[in-house]
VOPAGU-2260 file (C-alpha; in pm, 1 decimal, decimal comma):
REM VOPAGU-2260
SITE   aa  ch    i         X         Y         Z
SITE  UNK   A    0    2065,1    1082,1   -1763,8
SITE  UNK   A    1    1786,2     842,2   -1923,5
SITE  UNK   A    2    1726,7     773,3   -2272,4
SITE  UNK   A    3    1389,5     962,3   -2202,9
SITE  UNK   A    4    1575,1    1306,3   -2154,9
SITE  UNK   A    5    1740,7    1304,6   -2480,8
SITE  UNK   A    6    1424,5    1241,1   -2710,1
SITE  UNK   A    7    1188,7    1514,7   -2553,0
SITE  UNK   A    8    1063,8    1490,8   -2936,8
SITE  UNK   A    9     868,9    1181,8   -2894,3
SITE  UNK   A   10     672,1    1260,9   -2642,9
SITE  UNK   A   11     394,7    1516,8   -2635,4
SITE  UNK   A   12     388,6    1866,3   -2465,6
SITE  UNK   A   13     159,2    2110,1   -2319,3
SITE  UNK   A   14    -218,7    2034,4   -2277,7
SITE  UNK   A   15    -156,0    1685,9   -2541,8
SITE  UNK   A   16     -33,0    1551,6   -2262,4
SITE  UNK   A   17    -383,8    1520,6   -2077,8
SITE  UNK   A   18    -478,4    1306,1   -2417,6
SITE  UNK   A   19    -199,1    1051,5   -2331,7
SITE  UNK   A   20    -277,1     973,1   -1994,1
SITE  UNK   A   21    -344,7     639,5   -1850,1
SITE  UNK   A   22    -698,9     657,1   -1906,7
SITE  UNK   A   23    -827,0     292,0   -1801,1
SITE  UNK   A   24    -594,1     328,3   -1463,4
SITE  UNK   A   25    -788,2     676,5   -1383,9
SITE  UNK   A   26   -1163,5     505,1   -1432,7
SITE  UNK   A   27   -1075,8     243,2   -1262,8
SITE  UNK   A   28    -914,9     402,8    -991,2
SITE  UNK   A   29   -1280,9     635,8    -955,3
SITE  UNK   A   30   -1490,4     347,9    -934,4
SITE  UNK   A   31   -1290,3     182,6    -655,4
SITE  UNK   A   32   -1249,2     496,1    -503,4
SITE  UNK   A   33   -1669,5     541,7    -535,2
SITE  UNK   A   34   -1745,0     202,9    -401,5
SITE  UNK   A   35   -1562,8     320,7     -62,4
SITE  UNK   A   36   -1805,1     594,4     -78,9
SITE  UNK   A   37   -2072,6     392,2     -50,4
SITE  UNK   A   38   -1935,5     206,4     164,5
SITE  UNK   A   39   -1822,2     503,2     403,4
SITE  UNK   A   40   -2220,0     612,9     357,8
SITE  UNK   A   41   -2314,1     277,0     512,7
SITE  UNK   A   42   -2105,6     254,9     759,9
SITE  UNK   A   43   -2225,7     552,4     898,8
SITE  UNK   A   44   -2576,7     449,0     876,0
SITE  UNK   A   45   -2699,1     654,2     582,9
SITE  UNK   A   46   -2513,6     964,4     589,8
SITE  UNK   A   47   -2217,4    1147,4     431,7
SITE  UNK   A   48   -2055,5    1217,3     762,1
SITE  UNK   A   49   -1856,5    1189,6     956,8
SITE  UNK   A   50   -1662,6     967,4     666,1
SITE  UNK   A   51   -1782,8     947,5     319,6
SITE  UNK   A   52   -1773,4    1362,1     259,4
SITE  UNK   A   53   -1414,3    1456,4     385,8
SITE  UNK   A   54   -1309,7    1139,6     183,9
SITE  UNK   A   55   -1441,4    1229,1    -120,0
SITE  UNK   A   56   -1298,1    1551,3    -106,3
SITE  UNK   A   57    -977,4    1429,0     -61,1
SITE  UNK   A   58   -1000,9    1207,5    -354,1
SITE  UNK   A   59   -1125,6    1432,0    -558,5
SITE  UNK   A   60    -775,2    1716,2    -414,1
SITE  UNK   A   61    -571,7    1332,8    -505,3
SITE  UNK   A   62    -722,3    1294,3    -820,5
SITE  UNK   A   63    -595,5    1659,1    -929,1
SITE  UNK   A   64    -238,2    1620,9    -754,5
SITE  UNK   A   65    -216,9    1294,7    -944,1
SITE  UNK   A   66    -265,2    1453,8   -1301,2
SITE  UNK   A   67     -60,4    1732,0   -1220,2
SITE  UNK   A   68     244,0    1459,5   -1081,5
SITE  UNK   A   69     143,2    1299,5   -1454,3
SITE  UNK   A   70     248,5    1642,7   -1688,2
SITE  UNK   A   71     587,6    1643,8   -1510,7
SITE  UNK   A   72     835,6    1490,9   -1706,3
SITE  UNK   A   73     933,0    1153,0   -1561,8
SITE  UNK   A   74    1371,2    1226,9   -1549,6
SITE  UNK   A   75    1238,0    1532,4   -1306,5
SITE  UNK   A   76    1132,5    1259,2   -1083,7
SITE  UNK   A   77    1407,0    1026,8   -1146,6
SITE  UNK   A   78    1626,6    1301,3   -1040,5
SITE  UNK   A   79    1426,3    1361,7    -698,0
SITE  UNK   A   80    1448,6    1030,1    -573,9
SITE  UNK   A   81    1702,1    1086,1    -386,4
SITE  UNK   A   82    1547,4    1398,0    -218,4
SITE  UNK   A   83    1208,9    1241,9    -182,3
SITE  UNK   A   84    1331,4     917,9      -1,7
SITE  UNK   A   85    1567,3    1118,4     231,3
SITE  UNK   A   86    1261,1    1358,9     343,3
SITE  UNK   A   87    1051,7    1060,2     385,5
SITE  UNK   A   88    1347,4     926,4     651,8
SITE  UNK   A   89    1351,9    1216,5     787,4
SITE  UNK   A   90     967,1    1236,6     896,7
SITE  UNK   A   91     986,1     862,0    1020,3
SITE  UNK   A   92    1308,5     958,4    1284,9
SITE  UNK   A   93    1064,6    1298,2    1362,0
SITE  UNK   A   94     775,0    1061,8    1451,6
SITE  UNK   A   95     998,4     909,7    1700,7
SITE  UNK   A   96    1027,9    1281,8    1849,2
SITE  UNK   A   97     685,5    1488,6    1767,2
SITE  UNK   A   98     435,8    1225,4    1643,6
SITE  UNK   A   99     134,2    1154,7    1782,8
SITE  UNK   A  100      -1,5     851,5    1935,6
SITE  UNK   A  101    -319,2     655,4    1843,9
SITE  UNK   A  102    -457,6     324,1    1939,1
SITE  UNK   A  103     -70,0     227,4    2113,8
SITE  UNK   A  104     124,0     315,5    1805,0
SITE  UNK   A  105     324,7     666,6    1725,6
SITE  UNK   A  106     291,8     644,3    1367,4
SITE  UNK   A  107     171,8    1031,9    1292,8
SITE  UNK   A  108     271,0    1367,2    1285,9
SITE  UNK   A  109      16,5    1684,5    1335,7
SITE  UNK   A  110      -2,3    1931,3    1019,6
SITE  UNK   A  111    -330,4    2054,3    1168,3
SITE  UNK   A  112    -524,1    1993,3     876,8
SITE  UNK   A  113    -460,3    1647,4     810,4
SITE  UNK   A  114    -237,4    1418,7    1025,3
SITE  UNK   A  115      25,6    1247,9     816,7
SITE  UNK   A  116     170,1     908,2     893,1
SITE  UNK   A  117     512,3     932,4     727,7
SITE  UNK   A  118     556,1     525,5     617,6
SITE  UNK   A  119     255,7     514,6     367,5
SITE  UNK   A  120     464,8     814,6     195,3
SITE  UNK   A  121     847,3     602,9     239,1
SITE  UNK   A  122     648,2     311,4      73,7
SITE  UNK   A  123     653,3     515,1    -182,3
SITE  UNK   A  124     963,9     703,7    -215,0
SITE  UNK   A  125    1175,5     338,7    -126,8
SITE  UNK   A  126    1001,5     236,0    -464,9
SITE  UNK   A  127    1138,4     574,1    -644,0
SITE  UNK   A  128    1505,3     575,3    -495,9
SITE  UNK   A  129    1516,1     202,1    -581,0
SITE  UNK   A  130    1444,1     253,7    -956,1
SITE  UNK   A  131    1634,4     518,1    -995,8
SITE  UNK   A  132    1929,1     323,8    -838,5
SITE  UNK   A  133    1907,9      37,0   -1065,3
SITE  UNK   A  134    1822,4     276,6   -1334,7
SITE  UNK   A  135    2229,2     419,5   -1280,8
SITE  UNK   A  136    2360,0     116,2   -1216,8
SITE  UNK   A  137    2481,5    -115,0   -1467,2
SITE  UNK   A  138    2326,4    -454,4   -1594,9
SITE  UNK   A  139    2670,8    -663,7   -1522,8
SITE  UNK   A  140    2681,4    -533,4   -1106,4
SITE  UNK   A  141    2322,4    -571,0   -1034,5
SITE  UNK   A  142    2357,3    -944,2    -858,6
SITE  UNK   A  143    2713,3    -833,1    -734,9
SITE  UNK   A  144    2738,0    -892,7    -342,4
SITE  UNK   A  145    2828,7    -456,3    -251,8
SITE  UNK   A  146    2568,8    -392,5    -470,6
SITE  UNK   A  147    2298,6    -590,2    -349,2
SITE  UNK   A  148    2430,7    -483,8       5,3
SITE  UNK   A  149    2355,0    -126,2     -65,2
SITE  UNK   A  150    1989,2    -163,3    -182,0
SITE  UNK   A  151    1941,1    -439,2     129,2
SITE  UNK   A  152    2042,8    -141,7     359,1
SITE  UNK   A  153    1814,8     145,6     215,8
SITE  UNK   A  154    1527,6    -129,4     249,6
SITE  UNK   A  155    1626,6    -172,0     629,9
SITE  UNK   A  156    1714,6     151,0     733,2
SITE  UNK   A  157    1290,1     307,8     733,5
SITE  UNK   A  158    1182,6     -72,2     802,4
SITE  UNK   A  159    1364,1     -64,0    1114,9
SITE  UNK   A  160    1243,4     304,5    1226,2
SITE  UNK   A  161     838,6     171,3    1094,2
SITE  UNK   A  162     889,8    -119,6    1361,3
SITE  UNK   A  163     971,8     128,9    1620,8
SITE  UNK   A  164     636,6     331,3    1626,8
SITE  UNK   A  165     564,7     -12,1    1608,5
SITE  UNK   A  166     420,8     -88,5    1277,6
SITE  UNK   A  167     449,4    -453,3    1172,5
SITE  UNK   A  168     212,7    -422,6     908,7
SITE  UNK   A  169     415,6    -161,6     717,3
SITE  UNK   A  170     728,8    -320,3     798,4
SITE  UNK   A  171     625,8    -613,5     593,8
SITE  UNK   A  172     508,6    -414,2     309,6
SITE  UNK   A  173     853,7    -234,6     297,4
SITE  UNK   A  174    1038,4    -554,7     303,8
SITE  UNK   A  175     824,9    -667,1      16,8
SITE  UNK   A  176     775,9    -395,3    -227,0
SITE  UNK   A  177    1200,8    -336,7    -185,8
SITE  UNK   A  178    1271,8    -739,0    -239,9
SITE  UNK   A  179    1018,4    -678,9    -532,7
SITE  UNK   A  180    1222,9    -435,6    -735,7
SITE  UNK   A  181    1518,7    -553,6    -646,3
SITE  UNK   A  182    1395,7    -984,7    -808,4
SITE  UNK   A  183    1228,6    -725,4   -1126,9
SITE  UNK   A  184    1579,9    -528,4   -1156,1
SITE  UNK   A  185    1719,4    -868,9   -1206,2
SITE  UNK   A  186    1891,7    -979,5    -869,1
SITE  UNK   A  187    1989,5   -1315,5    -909,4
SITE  UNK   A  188    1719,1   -1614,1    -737,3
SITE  UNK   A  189    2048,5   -1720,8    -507,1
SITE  UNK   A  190    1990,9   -1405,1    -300,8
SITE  UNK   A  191    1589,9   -1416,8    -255,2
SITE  UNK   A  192    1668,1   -1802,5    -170,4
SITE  UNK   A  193    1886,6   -1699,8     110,4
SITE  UNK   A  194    1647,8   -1450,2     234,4
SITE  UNK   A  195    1348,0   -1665,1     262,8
SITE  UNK   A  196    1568,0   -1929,9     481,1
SITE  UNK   A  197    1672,6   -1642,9     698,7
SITE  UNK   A  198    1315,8   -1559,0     705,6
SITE  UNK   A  199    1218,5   -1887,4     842,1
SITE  UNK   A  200    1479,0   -1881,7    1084,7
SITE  UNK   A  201    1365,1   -1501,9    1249,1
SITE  UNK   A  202     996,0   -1671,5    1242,8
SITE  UNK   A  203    1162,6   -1954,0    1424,0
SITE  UNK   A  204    1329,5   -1718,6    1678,3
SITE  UNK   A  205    1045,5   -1476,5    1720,3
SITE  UNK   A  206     833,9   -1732,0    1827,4
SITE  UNK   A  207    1098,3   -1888,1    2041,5
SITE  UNK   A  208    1156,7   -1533,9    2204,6
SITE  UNK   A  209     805,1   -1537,7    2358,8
SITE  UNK   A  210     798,5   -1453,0    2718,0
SITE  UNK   A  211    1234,5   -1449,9    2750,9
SITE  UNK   A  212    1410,2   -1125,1    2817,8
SITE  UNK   A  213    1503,4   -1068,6    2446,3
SITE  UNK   A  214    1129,7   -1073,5    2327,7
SITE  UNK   A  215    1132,8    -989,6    1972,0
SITE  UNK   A  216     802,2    -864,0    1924,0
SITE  UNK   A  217     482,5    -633,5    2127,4
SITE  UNK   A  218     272,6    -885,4    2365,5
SITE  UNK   A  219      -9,5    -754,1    2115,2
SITE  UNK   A  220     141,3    -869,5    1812,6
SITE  UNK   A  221     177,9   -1230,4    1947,4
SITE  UNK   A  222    -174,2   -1210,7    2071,2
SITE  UNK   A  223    -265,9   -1097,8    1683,1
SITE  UNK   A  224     -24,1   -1468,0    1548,1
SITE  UNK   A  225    -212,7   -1662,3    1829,0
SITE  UNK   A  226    -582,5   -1512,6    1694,9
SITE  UNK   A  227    -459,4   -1581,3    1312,5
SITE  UNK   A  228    -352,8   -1929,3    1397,7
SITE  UNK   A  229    -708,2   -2011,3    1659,4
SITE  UNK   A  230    -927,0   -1748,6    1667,6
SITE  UNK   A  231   -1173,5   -1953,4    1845,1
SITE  UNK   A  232    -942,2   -1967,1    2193,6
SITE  UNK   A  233   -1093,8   -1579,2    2301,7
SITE  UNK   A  234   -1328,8   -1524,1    2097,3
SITE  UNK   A  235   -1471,9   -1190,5    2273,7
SITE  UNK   A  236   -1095,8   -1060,3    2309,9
SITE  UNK   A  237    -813,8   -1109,8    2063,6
SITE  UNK   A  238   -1029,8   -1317,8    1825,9
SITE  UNK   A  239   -1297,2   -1076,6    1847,6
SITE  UNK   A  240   -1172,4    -894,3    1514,4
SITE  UNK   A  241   -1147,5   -1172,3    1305,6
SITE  UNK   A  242   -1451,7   -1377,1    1445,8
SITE  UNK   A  243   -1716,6   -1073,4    1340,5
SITE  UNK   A  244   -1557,9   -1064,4    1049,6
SITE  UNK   A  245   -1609,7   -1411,6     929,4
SITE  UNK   A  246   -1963,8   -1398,9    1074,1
SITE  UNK   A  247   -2022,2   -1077,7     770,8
SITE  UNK   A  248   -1835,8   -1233,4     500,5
SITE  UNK   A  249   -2026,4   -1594,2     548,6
SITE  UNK   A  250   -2389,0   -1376,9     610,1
SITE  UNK   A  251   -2306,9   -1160,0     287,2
SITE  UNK   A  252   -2391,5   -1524,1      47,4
SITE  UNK   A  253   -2396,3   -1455,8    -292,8
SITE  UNK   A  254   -2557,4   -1149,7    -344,4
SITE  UNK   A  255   -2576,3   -1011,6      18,6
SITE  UNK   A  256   -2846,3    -836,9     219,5
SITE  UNK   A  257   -2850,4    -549,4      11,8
SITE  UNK   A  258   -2699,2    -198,7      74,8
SITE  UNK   A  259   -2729,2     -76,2     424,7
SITE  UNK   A  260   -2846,1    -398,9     534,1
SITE  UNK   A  261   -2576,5    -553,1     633,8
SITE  UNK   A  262   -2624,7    -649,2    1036,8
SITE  UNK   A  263   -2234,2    -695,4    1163,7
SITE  UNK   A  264   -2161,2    -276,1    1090,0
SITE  UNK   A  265   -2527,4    -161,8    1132,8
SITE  UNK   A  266   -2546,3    -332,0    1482,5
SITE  UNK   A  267   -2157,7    -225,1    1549,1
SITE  UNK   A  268   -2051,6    -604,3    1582,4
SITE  UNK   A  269   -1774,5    -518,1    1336,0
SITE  UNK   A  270   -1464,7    -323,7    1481,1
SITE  UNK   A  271   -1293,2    -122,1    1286,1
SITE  UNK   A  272   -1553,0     -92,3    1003,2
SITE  UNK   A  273   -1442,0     209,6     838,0
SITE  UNK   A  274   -1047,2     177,5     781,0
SITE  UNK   A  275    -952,7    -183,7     802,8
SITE  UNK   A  276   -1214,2    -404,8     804,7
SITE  UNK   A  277   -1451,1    -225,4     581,6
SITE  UNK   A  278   -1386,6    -511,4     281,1
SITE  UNK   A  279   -1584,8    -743,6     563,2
SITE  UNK   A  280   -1876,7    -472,0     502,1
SITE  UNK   A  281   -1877,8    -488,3     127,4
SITE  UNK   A  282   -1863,7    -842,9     105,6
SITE  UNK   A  283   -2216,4    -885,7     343,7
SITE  UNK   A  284   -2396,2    -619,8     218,0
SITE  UNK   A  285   -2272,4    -699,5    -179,1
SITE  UNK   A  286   -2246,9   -1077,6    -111,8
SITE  UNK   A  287   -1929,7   -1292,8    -299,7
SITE  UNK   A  288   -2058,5   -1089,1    -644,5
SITE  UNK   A  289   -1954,3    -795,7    -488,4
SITE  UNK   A  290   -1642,1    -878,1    -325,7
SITE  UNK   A  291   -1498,1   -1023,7    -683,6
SITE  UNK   A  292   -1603,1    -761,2    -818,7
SITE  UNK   A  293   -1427,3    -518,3    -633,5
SITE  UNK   A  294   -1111,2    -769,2    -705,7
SITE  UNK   A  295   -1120,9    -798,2   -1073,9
SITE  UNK   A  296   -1161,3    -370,3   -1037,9
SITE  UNK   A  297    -803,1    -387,9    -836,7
SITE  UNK   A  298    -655,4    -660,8   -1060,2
SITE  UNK   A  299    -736,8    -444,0   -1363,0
SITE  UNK   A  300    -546,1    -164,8   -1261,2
SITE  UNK   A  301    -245,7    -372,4   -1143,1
SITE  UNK   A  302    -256,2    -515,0   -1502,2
SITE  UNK   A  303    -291,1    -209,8   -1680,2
SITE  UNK   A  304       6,8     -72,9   -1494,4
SITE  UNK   A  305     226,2    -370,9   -1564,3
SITE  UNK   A  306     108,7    -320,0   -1961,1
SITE  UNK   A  307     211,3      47,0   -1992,2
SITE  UNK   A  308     574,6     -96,2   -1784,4
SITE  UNK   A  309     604,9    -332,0   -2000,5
SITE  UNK   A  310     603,1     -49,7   -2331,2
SITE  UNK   A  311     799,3     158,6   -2202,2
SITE  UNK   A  312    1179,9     172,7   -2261,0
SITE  UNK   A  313    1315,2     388,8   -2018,6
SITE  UNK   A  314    1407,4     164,8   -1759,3
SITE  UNK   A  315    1360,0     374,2   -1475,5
SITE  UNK   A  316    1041,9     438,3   -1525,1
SITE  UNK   A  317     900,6      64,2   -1652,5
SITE  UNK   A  318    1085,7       4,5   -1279,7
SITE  UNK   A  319     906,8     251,3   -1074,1
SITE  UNK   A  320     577,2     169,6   -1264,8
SITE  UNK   A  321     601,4    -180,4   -1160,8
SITE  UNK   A  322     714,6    -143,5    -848,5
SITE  UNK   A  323     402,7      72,8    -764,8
SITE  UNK   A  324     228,9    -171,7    -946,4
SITE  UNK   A  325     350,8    -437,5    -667,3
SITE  UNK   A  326     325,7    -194,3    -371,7
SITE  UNK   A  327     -95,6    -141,2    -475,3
SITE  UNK   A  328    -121,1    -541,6    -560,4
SITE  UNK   A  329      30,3    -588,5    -142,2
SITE  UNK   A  330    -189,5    -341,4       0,4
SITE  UNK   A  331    -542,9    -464,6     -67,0
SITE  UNK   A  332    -411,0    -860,1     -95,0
SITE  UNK   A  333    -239,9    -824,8     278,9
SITE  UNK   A  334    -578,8    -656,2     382,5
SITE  UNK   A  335    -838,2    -917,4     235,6
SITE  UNK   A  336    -606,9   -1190,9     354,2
SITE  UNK   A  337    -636,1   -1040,2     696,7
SITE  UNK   A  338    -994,5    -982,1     735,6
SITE  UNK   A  339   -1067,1   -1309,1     587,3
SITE  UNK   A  340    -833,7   -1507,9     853,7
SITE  UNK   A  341    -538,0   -1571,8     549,6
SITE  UNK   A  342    -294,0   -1368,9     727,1
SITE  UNK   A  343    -227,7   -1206,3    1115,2
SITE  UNK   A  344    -457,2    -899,3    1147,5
SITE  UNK   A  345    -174,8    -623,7    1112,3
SITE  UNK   A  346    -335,8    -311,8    1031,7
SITE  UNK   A  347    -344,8    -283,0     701,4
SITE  UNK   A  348    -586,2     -48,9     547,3
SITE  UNK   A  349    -782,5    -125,7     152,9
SITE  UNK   A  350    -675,5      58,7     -69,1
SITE  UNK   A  351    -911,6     365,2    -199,4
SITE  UNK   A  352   -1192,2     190,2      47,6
SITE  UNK   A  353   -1077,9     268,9     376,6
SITE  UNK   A  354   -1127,9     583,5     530,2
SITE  UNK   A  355    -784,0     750,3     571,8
SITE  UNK   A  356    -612,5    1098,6     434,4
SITE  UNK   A  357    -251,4    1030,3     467,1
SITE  UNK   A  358    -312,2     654,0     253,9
SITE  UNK   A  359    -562,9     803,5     -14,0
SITE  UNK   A  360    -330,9    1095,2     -99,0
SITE  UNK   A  361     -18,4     906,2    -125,7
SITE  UNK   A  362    -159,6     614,2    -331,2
SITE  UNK   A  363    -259,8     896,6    -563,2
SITE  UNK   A  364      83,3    1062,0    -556,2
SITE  UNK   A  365     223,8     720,9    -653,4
SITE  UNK   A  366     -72,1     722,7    -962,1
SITE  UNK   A  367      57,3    1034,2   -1060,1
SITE  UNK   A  368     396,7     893,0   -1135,5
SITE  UNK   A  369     278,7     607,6   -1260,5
SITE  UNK   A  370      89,7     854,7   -1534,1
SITE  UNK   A  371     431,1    1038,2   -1557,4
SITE  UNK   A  372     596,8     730,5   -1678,0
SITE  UNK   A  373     294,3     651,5   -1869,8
SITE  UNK   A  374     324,4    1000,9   -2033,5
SITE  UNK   A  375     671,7    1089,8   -2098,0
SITE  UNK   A  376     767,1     692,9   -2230,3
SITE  UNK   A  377     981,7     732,3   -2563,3
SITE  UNK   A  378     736,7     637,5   -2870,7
């Protein structure tokens, strides 16, 4: 049990607690959060449907689900860890069986009222179980080979089952945000060295694999490397994505057009201008001010979250804060590297921006623990 448990005194109770929130992470999170209404408003040429409505109302169901994560004391969570990340497996080997398929992926399962997609909530949970495990174990067997091994194979186990719907884009951001807490729980470099040379070597081999009877990867995901690499060899097919999408970022300039005036989403030139390329929007009708704007908003929050890790003294919960704090920093860097031709296009959505229930209401669960950390920290 954490030091946190035992010193209940130094923390506050009952309705303080809504005084010691995270304050600066919750206004910040809003006005991200409100510039994808706009956004969502635009997109659908002036009005609140069929986007900007059902997303604020989700927000607004997060935003309440995320303060009431917050008053929970944070060893509650650090005890369901465990639970959470093996109900999170669980849903990813049932999408295999009952999910649904959209756009040639099985990624989500049918509630009726919402349809979940079960790897934005194990991007979550992997972060949780992997605190709490280096929360129990001790300092001197952290960089020990069985246990690094163990951590290595709770990272691999939902990373393989994501590339099975197949989700490359999630994979990635599995693979990172576990090899994240493991370098902040203090795994020694040696490891991570070893790792990136293996890396280089499955890049080697994926790309060798093209077209042989051991293929590593979907014909569409080498079509999205061969797009990221020349998007100028089909420009009206694979490179259509990332083509429009320069063409709004360049005609945004400075300043932009102005809202609703941007010609790449109002003329439907821009694919996907709701969910993953809807940073591409921003940035021509809000020009280069608005795109660093929205930016500095995300690196506030990431640096506000690292701050209140930093404080605190319970060590699974400055872990889990950062590691959430790494997890949000990957999401909207992967997506504005994709859309502006930095990375592959791999389906990534922006965070808060995009329309999407499952990803909203997640990212807010993860808040809410962030504000139970933030909470509950000894004083």
């Amino acid at each position: 049990m954490t030091y946190l448990a035992y010193n209940t005194k130094f923390v506050p109770t009952g309705f303080r607690k809504l005084f010691y929130l995270n304050w600066p992470v919750i206004l910040l999170l809003t006005a991200v959060a409100s510039a994808g209404f706009l956004m969502l408003y635009s997109v659908a040429g002036g009005s609140a449907t069929p986007w900007m409505e059902p997303q604020m109302k989700r927000f607004a169901a997060g935003m309440v689900l995320m303060v009431g994560i917050g008053m929970v004391p944070i060893w509650f969570w650090r005890n369901m860890a465990g639970v959470a990340f093996g109900i999170s497996l669980l849903l990813l080997v049932a999408v295999e069986f009952f999910g649904s398929v959209g756009m040639g992926a099985q990624r989500w399962i049918d509630l009726g009222f919402m349809r979940l997609q079960p790897s934005e909530l194990t991007k979550i949970t992997l972060v949780m179980f992997l605190a709490a495990y280096y929360d129990w174990l001790p300092n001197d067997r952290v960089s020990r080979p069985l246990w690094v091994l163990l951590p290595v194979l709770f990272i691999l186990t939902p990373t393989a089952l994501v590339i099975m719907q197949p989700d490359l884009g999630t994979a990635i951001l599995l693979l990172a945000g576990g090899g994240a807490i493991m370098f902040l729980a203090g795994v020694h470099w040696a490891y991570f060295a070893t790792v990136i040379a293996g890396g280089i070597g499955a890049i080697v081999a994926v790309m060798q694999s093209r077209g042989t009877d051991w293929q590593l990867l979907k014909e569409y995901q080498y079509r999205r490397i061969d797009t990221f690499l020349d998007p100028s060899n089909d420009p009206l097919g694979a490179g259509y994505h990332i083509t429009q999408a320069k063409i709004a970022l360049g005609s945004g300039g400075w300043t932009g057009r102005g809202f609703m005036q941007g010609t790449q989403s109002r003329l439907n030139f821009l694919p996907e201008k709701h969910t993953d390329f809807i940073f591409t929007t921003l940035a021509e009708e809000f020009g280069f001010v608005g795109a660093i704007t929205l930016l500095v908003l995300y690196l506030l929050i990431v640096v506000f979250c690292v701050v209140s890790a930093i404080n605190n003294r319970d060590r699974f919960a400055s872990l889990l804060t950062l590691g959430i704090a790494v997890t949000f920093f990957l999401f909207f860097a992967v997506n504005m590297a994709m859309v502006t031709g930095l990375a592959p296009v791999v389906g990534v959505p922006l965070p808060l921006v995009s329309y999407g229930g499952s990803a909203m209401l997640v990212l807010l669960v993860a808040f809410g623990l962030v504000q139970s950390a933030h909470v509950h920290r000894p004083r």
